[in-house]
Every structure is written in C-alpha cells, then in structure tokens.
PLY file of the C-alpha trace (Angstrom):
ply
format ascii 1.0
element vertex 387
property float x
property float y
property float z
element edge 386
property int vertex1
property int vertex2
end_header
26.73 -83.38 3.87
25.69 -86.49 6.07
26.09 -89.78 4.11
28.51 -88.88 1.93
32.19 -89.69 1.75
35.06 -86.82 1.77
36.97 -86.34 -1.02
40.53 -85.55 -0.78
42.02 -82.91 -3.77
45.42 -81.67 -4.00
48.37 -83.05 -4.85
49.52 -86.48 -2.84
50.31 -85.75 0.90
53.93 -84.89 1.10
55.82 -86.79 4.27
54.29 -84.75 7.52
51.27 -82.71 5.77
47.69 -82.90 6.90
45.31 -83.68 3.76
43.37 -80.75 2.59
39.76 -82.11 2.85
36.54 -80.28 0.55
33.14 -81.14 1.36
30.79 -81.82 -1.72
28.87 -78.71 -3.02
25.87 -77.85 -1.54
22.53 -76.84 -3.82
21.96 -72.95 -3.21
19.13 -72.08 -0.73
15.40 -71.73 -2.17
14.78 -68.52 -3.40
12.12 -67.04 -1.00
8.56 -66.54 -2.60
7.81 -63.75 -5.09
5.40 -60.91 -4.03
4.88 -57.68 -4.55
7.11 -57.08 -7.78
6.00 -54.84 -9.97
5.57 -55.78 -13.60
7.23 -52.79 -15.70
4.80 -53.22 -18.82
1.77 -52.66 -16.14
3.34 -49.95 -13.56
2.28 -46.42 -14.04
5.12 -43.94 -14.17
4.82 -41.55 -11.05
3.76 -38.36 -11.90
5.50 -35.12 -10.80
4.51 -33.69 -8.04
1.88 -30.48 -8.57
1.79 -27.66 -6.53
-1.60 -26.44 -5.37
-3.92 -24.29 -7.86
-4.10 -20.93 -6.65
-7.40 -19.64 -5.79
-9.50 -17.50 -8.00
-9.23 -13.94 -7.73
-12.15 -12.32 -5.57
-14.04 -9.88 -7.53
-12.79 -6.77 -5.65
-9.40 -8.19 -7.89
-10.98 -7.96 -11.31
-11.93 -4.76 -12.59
-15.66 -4.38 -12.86
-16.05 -7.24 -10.73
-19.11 -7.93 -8.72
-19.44 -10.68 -6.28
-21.40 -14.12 -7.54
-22.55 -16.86 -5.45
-20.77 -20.60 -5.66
-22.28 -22.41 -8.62
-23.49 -25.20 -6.25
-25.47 -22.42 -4.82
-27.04 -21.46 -8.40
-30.06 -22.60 -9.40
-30.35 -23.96 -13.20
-31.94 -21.73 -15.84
-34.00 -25.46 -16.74
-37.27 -25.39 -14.78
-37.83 -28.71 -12.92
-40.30 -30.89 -14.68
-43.38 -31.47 -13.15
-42.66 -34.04 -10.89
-39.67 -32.25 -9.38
-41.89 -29.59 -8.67
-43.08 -29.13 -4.52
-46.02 -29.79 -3.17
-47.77 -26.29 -2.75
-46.09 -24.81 -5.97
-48.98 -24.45 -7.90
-47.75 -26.28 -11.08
-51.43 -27.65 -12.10
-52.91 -26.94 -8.57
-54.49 -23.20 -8.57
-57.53 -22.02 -10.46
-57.18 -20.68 -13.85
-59.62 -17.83 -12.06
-60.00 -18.41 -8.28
-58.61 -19.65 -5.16
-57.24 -23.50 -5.74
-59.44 -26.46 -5.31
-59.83 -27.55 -1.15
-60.02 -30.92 -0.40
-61.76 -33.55 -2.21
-62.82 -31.25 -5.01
-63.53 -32.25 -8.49
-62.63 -29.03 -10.16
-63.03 -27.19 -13.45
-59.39 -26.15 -13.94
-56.35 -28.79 -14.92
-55.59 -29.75 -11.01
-52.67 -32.37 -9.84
-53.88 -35.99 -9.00
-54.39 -35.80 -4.79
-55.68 -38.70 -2.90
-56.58 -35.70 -0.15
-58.89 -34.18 -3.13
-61.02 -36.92 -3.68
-61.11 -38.04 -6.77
-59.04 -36.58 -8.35
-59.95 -36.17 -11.71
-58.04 -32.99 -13.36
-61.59 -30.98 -14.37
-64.79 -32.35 -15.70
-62.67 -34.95 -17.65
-62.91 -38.67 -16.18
-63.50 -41.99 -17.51
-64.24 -42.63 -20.94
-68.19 -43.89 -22.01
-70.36 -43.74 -24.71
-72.84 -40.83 -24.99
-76.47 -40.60 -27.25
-77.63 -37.23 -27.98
-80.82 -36.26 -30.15
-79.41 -33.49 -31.89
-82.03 -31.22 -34.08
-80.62 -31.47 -38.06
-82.44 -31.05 -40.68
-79.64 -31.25 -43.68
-76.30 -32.48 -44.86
-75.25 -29.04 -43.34
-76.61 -29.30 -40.01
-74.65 -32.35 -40.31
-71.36 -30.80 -41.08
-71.99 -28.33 -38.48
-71.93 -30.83 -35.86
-69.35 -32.37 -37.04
-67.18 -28.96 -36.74
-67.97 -28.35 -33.37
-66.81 -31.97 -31.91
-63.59 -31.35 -34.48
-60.17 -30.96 -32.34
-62.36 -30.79 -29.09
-59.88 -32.53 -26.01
-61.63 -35.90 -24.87
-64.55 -36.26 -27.24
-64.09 -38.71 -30.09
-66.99 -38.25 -32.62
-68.10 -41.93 -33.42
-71.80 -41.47 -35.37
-73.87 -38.83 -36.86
-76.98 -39.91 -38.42
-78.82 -37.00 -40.12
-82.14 -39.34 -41.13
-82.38 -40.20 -36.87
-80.74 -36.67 -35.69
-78.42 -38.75 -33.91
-75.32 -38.25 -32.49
-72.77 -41.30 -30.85
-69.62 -39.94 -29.11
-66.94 -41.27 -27.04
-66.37 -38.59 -24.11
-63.99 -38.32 -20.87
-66.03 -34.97 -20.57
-68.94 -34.92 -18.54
-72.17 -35.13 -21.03
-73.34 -31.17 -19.53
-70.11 -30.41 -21.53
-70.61 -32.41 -24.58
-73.95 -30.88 -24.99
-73.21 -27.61 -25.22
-70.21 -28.54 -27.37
-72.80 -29.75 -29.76
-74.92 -26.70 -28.83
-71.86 -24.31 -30.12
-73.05 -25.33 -33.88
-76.67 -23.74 -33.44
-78.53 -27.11 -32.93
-80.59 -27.83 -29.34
-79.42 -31.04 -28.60
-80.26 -33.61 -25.92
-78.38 -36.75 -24.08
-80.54 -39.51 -24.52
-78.37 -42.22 -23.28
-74.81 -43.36 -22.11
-73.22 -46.54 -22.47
-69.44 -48.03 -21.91
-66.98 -47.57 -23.87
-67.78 -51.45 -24.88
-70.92 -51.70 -24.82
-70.83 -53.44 -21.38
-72.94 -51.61 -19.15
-74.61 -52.89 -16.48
-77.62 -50.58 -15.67
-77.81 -46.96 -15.62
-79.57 -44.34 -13.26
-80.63 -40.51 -13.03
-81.13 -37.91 -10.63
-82.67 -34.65 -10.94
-81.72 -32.21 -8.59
-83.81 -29.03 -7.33
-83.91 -27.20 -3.99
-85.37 -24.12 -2.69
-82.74 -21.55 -3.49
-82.39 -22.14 -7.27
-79.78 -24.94 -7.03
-80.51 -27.50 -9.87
-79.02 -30.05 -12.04
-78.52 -33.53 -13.11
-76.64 -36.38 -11.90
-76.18 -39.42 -13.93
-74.74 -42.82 -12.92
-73.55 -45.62 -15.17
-72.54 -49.08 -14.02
-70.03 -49.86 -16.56
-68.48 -52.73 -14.39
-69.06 -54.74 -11.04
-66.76 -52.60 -9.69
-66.62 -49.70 -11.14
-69.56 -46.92 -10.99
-69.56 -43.94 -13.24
-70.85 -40.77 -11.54
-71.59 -37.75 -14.40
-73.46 -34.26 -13.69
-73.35 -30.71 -13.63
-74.80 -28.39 -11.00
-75.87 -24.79 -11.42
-76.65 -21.90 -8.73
-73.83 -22.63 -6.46
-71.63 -20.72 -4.62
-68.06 -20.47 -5.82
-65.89 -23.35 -4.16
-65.99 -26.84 -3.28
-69.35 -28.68 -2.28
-70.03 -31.78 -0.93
-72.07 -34.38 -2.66
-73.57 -37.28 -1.26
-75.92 -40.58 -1.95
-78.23 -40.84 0.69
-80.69 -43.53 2.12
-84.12 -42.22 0.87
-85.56 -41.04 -1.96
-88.17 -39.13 0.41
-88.68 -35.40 -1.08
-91.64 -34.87 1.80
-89.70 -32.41 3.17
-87.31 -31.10 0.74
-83.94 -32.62 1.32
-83.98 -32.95 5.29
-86.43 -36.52 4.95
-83.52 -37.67 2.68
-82.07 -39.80 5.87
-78.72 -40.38 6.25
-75.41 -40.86 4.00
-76.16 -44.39 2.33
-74.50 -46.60 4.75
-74.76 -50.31 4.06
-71.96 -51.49 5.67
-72.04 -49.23 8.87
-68.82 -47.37 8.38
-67.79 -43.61 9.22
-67.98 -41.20 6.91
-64.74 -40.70 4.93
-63.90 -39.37 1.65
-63.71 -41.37 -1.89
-60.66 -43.53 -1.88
-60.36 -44.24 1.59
-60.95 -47.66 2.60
-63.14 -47.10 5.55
-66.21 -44.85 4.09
-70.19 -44.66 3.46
-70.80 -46.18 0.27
-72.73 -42.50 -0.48
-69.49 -40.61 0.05
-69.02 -38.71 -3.19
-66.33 -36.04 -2.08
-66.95 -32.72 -3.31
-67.78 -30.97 -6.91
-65.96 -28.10 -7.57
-68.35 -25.08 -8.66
-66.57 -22.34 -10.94
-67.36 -18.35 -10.42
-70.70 -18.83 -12.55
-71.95 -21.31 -9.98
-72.04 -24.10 -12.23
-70.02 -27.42 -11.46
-69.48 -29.90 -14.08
-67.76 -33.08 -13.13
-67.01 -36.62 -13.89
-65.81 -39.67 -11.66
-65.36 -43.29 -10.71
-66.58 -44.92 -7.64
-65.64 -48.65 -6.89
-68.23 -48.61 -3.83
-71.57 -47.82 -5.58
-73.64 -50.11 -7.86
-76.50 -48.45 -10.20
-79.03 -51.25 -8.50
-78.33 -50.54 -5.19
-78.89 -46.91 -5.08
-82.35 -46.91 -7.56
-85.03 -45.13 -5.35
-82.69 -43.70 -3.07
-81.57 -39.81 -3.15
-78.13 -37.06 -4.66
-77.66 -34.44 -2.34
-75.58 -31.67 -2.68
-74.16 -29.75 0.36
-73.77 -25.97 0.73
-69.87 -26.22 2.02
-66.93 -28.25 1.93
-66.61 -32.00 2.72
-63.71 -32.64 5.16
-63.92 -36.10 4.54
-63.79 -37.11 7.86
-60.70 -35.51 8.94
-61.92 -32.55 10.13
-61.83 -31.64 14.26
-65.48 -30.69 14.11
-68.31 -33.35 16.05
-70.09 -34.14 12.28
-66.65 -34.49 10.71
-66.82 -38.41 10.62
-70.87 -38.44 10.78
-71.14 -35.69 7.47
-68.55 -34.22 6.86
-69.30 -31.18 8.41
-70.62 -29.89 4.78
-73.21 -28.12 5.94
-77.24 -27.33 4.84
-78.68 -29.73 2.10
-79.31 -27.26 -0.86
-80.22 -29.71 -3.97
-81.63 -33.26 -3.84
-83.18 -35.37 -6.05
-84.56 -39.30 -6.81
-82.30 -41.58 -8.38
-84.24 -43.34 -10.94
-83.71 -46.20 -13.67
-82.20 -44.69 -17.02
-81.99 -45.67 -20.47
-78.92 -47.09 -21.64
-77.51 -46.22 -25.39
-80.09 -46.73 -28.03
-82.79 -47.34 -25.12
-84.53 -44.42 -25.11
-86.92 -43.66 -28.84
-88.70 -41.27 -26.69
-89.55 -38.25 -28.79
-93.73 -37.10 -27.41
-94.15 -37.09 -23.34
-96.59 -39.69 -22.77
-97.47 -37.30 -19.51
-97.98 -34.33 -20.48
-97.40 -34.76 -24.28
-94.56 -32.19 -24.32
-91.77 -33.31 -27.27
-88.77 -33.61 -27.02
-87.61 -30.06 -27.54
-90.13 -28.97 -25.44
-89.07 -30.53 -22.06
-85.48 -29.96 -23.48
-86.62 -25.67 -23.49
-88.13 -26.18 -20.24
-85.14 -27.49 -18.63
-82.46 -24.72 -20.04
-81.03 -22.32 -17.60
-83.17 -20.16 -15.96
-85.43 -19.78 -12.96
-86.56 -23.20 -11.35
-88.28 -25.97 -12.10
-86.00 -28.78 -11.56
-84.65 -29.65 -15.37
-86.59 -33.12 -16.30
-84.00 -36.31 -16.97
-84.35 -37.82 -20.53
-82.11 -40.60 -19.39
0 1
1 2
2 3
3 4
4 5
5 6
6 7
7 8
8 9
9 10
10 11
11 12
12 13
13 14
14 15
15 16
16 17
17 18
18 19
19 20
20 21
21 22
22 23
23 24
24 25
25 26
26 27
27 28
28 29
29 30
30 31
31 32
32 33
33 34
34 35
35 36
36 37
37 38
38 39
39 40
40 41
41 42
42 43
43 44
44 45
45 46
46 47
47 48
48 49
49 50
50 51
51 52
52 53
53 54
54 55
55 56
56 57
57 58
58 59
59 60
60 61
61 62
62 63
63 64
64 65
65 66
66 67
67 68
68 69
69 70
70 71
71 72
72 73
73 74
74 75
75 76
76 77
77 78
78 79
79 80
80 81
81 82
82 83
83 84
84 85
85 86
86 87
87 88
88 89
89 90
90 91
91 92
92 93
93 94
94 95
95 96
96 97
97 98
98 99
99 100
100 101
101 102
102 103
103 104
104 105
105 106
106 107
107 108
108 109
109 110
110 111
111 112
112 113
113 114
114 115
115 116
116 117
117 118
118 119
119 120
120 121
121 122
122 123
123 124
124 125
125 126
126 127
127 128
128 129
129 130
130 131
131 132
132 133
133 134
134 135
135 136
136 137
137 138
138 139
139 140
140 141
141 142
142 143
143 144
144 145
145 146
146 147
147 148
148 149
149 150
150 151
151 152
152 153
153 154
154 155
155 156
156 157
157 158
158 159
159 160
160 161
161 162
162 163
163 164
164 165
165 166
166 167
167 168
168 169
169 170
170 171
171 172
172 173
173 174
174 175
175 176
176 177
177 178
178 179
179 180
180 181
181 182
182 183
183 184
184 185
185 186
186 187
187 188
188 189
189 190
190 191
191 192
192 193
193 194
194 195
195 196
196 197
197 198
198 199
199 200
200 201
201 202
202 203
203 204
204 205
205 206
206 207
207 208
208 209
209 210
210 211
211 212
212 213
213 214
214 215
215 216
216 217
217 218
218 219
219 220
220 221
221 222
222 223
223 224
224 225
225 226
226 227
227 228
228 229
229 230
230 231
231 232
232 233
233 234
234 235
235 236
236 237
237 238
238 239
239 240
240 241
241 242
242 243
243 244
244 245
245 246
246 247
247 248
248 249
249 250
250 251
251 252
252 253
253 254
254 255
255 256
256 257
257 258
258 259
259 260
260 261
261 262
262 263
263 264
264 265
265 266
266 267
267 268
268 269
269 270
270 271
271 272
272 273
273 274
274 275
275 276
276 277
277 278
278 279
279 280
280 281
281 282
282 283
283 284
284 285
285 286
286 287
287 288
288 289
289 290
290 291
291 292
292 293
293 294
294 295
295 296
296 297
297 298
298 299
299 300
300 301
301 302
302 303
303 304
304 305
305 306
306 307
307 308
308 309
309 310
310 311
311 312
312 313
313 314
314 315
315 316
316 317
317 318
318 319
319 320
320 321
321 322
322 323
323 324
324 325
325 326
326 327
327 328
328 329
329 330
330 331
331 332
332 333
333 334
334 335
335 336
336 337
337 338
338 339
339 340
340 341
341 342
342 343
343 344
344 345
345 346
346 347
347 348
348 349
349 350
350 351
351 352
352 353
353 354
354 355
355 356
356 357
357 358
358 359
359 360
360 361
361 362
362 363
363 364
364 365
365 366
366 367
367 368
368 369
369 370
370 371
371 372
372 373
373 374
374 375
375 376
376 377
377 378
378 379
379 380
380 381
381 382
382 383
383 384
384 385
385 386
C-alpha cells in the first residue's frame, strides 16, 4: 500500500542475493450487500409436485347414471327472500282473487311498495290516526263483545270503550269503512264519529259524500294531521272491478252532477301527474283499487293537500284507470285519461275526535241510528257523513 514502508523478512541477504520484499496485508474486500437470502425458520418447504386430478366419470361410466347439470348451473332449494325476488314475479304483487293492481292503485290485497302505483300503500292499511265510533251497547256484555271483535285484528289497537257513552277510541292503519264493520262483526251498529292523530295534533278535518247516477256511492274523509302531511280515508261501493281514478277537483258545484265539478284542483298550474311525482295537480289522488264486490276501501298520505284548502271544493271518482300522466293518449297529462266522472261529492268541514255529541238530526230529526240505517248498503241515496 501507498505510504507505507517495505518490510524485508527472511534471513540476512547472503553476498549476491536480491532481498525478498512482502508488502503489508491488505484488509479483505467488503462483502457485497445482503439480499434475497432466505431465512430457514420462515421458508416454506416446496411441496411435491401433484399430478393433475382426473376428471369425474361421465354418467354413461357409472351404472345407473343419468346426466346432471354443473352445480353452478343449479339453482338452490332456498327460495330468494323477498328482495331478491324480480320485478314481475308476483311475490306480494297479484290479487289474492283477480288480475294484479295497474298503476297507481291502492289495492285490497298485500301489494309491493311501487312509486309507478301511486301510493303505495299494501291494501286499505296506511297511516296510523285516531278513530271515534258511537257504538250501540247496552251492557258489560255488549262491552266484551266489542272488545272480542277488535282482539288480534292486524292494525287496530283498541284504546277506549266506554259502555255509559257507547263509545269506542281506536288507533287504526285500516281505513275507518274497515274498522266499522270490524266493530259491526260483534252484532252492534256502530258509527265513526270522528278521527284524530295519532297525537292528538290535528289540524282540521273534512268529509265528502259521494253519489252519482249509476249507484256509485261512498265516503271520503280527509284529516290534516300535519302541515305537510294530509290523510285521505274512504271506501267506495258499486264499482267496477279494477283500478279507478280519484281526484280533488276545483268546485263543489253538483248543478250538473259531476261534469260542473271544473277541473283537477290546480293551484299551482302544473300537469297532471300521479301522487309522488314532483310535478302534479295538487287534486291528483292516483287510483283506488275496487275488489270483485265493487267496493274499494283505501287509506293514504298526501304531502300536497291541506284540509283548508280543499273545504267547499269536490272528490270525484273516475270510471277507468289513471295513467298518471304517462300515458300516449291527448288527456294523459290534462286527466289522466280516466275516463267518465261516476261519483262526486262536497268536501265539507268535519268533526275532529270528541267534536261531534251529535245524537238527534237537527234537520230532519232522524237519530243517530236512523241516518246510520239509511246510509247502509243498498240502493241510492248518497250515505249522509257524521263526520
């Protein structure tokens, strides 16, 4: 190495030899970097090598063999739940008895939730509210009676009954047509005299009895039980099997039957649409859903109607379908293409719960029981509203 001196080993130079010179050691090269070595206590031992598994034997090899599909190709024996379910499969969309709802129908029959049907509420269940009824008892048994026929019913929570009144306070998501003659099923006439919310909150409450030329009659209630939210409850006899469209409209003129009604109620000059679209007539009810009796029972929300704005004005109920707008038809967007008027009737101020001590007819001094005879099924009149 550079810089330092030689050193000279061996024995002294004899006369005439060259001196054996030695350089200094030199420090062994730098090892080059480690990578890549395996550590033994982390390495995986290679496996031996397998040979391919042979393929199954084709059924023509096994003796009584029949050919089976791939299992990716069969289907589980696990139905898919509800949700897996297509569209179009039927699972909660056909009639119990019937063809299956059309669009916008509130139906009788359990139905799946469909934007395209309107409302959507599965049957003549909806929103839950409050609902009076004068109920005709005359002892502890009448009493129990009652009380057996609301017992286990689906959507009716029995909340009051007070024999000394012949009073009856329930808690419903079934329209009130459905809760009467639930009560009705223990022998005992009995008569809604007033609906409420669920909280004692509401905000006004309205009626409409409906009659038309060919039979069709019924009831329509309305209860306001927020600013924005409108509860529409009714039933509907004499119809036609099927879907039928139902409508507020701008008058409460009955001149000429249901054609001086006017127009869908309009206020903010939209087309005509169905129930949860966003452009609509504030009168655009969908359609009602009439079972092979002719009688459609229904329940439903509506964020675009208030009780006060609608007072005076007219229900009308349509002899076909509703399109809601989306038909190809000229009246598609201006009706609904729905057809002849059949029913209509005023919408008038009702009583709210524990409004209405009513029991004589100041008008024709019918009671109670009476009007409530004179309104059963049958040939018309038009039934007479004790809301």
């Amino acid at each position: 190495m550079r810089g330092l001196p030689q050193i000279i080993l061996g024995p002294p130079n004899r006369p005439g030899t060259p001196p054996k010179l030695l350089s200094p050691p030199q420090a062994p090269p730098d090892p080059p970097p480690v990578t890549g070595i395996p550590n033994p206590a982390r390495t995986r031992p290679q496996q031996p090598s397998r040979a391919p598994p042979e393929p199954p034997p084709s059924p023509s090899q096994i003796p009584g063999g029949s050919p089976r599909p791939p299992a990716a190709s069969r289907s589980l024996r696990r139905p898919p739940f509800p949700w897996q379910r297509p569209a179009g499969s039927g699972f909660w969309s056909v009639a119990l008895t019937g063809p299956a709802p059309a669009a916008g129908a509130v139906a009788l029959v359990p139905r799946r939730r469909d934007r395209a049907r309107g409302h959507g509420a599965p049957g003549p269940r909806g929103p839950s509210c409050r609902l009076e009824f004068t109920v005709q008892m005359s002892c502890e048994s009448c009493a129990e009676a009652v009380r057996e026929a609301l017992r286990g019913a689906p959507g009716v929570q029995l909340l009051e009954v007070r024999l000394e009144a012949q009073t009856v306070l329930v808690e419903a998501e079934l329209a009130a047509e459905c809760v009467r003659e639930l009560l009705e099923a223990s022998g005992r006439r009995a008569v809604l005299k007033g609906m409420g919310g669920a909280e004692d909150a509401s905000l006004g409450a309205a009626v409409a009895a409906l009659s038309g030329p060919g039979g069709v009659r019924g009831l329509v209630r309305f209860l306001q039980v927020s600013p924005q939210r409108c509860l529409v409850d009714g039933a509907i006899d004499g119809l036609q099997p099927g879907p039928h469209g139902l409508h507020v409209h701008e008058f409460g003129d009955l001149s000429r039957s249901c054609d001086s009604c006017g127009d869908h109620f309009n206020p903010d000059g939209e087309c005509h649409g169905g129930p949860e679209d966003e452009h609509r007539h504030a009168g655009d009810l969908g359609n009602i859903w009439a079972d092979a009796d002719g009688r459609a029972a229904f329940r439903m929300e509506d964020s675009r109607l208030k009780v006060w704005d609608i007072i005076g004005r007219s229900v009308v109920v349509d002899a076909g379908e509703d399109d809601l707008g989306r038909g190809s038809h000229p009246l598609s967007r201006v009706t609904g293409n729905s057809g002849p008027r059949l029913a209509c009737g005023v919408v008038a101020r009702a009583a709210g719960l524990f409004q209405n001590p009513k029991r004589v007819c100041s008008c024709d001094g019918l009671t109670l029981w009476d009007e409530r005879d004179r309104a059963a099924p049958g040939p018309p009149p038009a039934p007479t509203p004790h809301l």
